[in-house]
N, C-alpha and C positions, 0 to 999 in steps of 0.2 A: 575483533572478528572481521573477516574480508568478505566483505557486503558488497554488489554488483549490482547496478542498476539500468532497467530497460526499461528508458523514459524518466527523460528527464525537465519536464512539464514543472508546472504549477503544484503539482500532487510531491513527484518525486525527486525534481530539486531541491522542494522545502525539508524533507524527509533525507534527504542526500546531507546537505548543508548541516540539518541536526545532529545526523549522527556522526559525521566524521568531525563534529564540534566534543561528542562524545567518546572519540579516542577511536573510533572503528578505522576499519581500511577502508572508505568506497571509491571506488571507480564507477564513471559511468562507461556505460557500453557506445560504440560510436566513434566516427572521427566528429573531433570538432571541426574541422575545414568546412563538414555538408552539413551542421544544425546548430542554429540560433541560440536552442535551448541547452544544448551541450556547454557552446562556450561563456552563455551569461551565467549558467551554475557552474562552471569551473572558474568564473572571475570572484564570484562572490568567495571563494572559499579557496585557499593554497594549498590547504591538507587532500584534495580531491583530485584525484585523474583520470583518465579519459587510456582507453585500449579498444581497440578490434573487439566486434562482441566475440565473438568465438573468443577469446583470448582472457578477455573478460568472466567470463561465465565460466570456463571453465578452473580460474584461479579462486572463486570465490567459492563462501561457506552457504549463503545466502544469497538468494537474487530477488528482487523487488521490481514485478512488473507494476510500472507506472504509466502505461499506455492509456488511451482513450480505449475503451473495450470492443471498439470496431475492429482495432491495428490491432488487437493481440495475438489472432491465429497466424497473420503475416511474422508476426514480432518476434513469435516463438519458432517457426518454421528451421527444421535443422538446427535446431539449439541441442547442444547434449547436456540433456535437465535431468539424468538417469543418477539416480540416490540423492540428487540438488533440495532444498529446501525452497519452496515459490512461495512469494508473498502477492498475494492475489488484491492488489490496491484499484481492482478498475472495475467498475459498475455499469451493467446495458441498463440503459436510458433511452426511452421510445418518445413519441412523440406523444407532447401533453403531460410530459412527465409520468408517461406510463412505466413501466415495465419493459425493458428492449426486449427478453424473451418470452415476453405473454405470461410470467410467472409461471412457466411449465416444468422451468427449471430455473437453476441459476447460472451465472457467468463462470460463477468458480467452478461447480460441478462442470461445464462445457470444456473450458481450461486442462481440469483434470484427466478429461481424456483425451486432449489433444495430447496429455503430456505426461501419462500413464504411471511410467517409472519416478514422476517429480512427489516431491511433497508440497501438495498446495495446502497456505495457511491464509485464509480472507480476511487483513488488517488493515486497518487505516483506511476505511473506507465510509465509514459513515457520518464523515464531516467534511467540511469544507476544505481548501489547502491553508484559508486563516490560520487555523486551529495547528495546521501540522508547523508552520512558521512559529507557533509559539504559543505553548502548551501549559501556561501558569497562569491561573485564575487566584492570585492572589486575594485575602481576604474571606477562604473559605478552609474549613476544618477537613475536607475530603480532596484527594484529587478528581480530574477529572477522568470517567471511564472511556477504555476502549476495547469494545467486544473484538474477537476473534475466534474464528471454528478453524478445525483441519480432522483429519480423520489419523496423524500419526502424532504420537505422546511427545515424541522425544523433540520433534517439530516446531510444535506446539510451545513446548518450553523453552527454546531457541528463541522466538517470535515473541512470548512472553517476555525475555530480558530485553531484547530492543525496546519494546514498549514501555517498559519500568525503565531505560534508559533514558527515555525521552521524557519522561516525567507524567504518564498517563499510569491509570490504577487496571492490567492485562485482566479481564475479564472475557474466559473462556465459558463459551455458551454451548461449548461441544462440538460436532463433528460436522465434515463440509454441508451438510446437508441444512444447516441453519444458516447458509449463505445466503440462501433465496431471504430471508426474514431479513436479515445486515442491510440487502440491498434496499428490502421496501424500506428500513429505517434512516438508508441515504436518501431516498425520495423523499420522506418524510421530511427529512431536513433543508432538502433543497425548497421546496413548497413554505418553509416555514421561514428559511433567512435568503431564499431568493426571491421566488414567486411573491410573497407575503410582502415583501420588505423589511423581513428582521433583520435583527444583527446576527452578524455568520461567526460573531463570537459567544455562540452557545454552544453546550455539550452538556453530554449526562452524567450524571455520577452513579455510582453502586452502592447502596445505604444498608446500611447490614445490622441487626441488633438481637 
């Protein structure tokens, strides 16, 4: 699949690096000449290149924003995301570990209208980037979960095989409008393996019987 990444940070270089470890096409968007983070995820990994966002984005099946949720409405700005598949990886985060948007809404839902015709799917989001570097909890009978919502089926299932690629158990909890819940459960997590001092090598699993 030809996967296009905007942002390429701690979140989405780990995420970069896995999947093009799993045979995908990714490029990140971007020159390397003006970002740090472009060219230290393009050193870790040969399979991976770097294009013009326009050029990027438009080549790709899938785009994976991995911004800070502040840069996203700049990030997306003049992007042609029109029938694109969005993978919504960035969480508002307020002060205190609140809520960036007062739980009035969520980031994804804001996203989605900045970018009407995209399909946003909100993955990879309610864990650390630990987790997204390396995703085997060996010594255990289940994998480990990762929720995802979007409001289109086919999207959805797209988003689902990346997830199973990377070795997490895709646990769809339905439609964007449970993005606001994913977010409070990244909070949740940061409170529990940052604030706290846990270990940010925890995750959930889905137990079914």
């Amino acid at each position: 699949m030809k996967i296009t990444f905007i942002g390429s940070g701690q979140v989405g270089g780990a995420l970069a690096h896995n999947l093009a470890r799993c045979g995908h096409q990714v490029t990140l968007a971007g020159d390397p000449e003006g970002s740090d983070s472009i060219r230290k995820t393009l050193a870790r990994n040969p399979d991976l290149g770097a294009a013009p966002t326009l050029e990027a984005v438009q080549s790709a099946e899938v785009i994976f924003l991995a911004t800070p949720y502040g840069a996203a409405e700049a990030a997306l700005k003049d992007i042609p995301l029109a029938g694109k598949i969005l993978v919504d990886c960035t969480n508002p985060v307020g002060p205190g570990l609140s809520h960036g948007l007062n739980s009035v809404a969520s980031g994804s839902e804001r996203i989605q209208a900045l970018v009407p015709q995209a399909k946003v799917v909100k993955a990879f989001t309610i864990y650390g980037f630990e987790n997204f570097e390396n995703s085997a909890y060996p010594g255990y009978s289940v994998k480990p979960a990762m929720f995802f919502c979007g409001d289109d089926p086919a999207a959805k299932q797209a988003v689902a095989g990346l997830i199973a690629d990377l070795g997490w158990e895709p646990v769809d909890v339905g439609g964007l409008v449970q993005a606001l819940h994913l977010e409070h459960m990244t909070l949740l997590w940061i409170r529990m393996a940052r604030a706290k001092g846990g270990s940010p090598h925890q995750v959930w699993a889905a137990l079914r019987r």
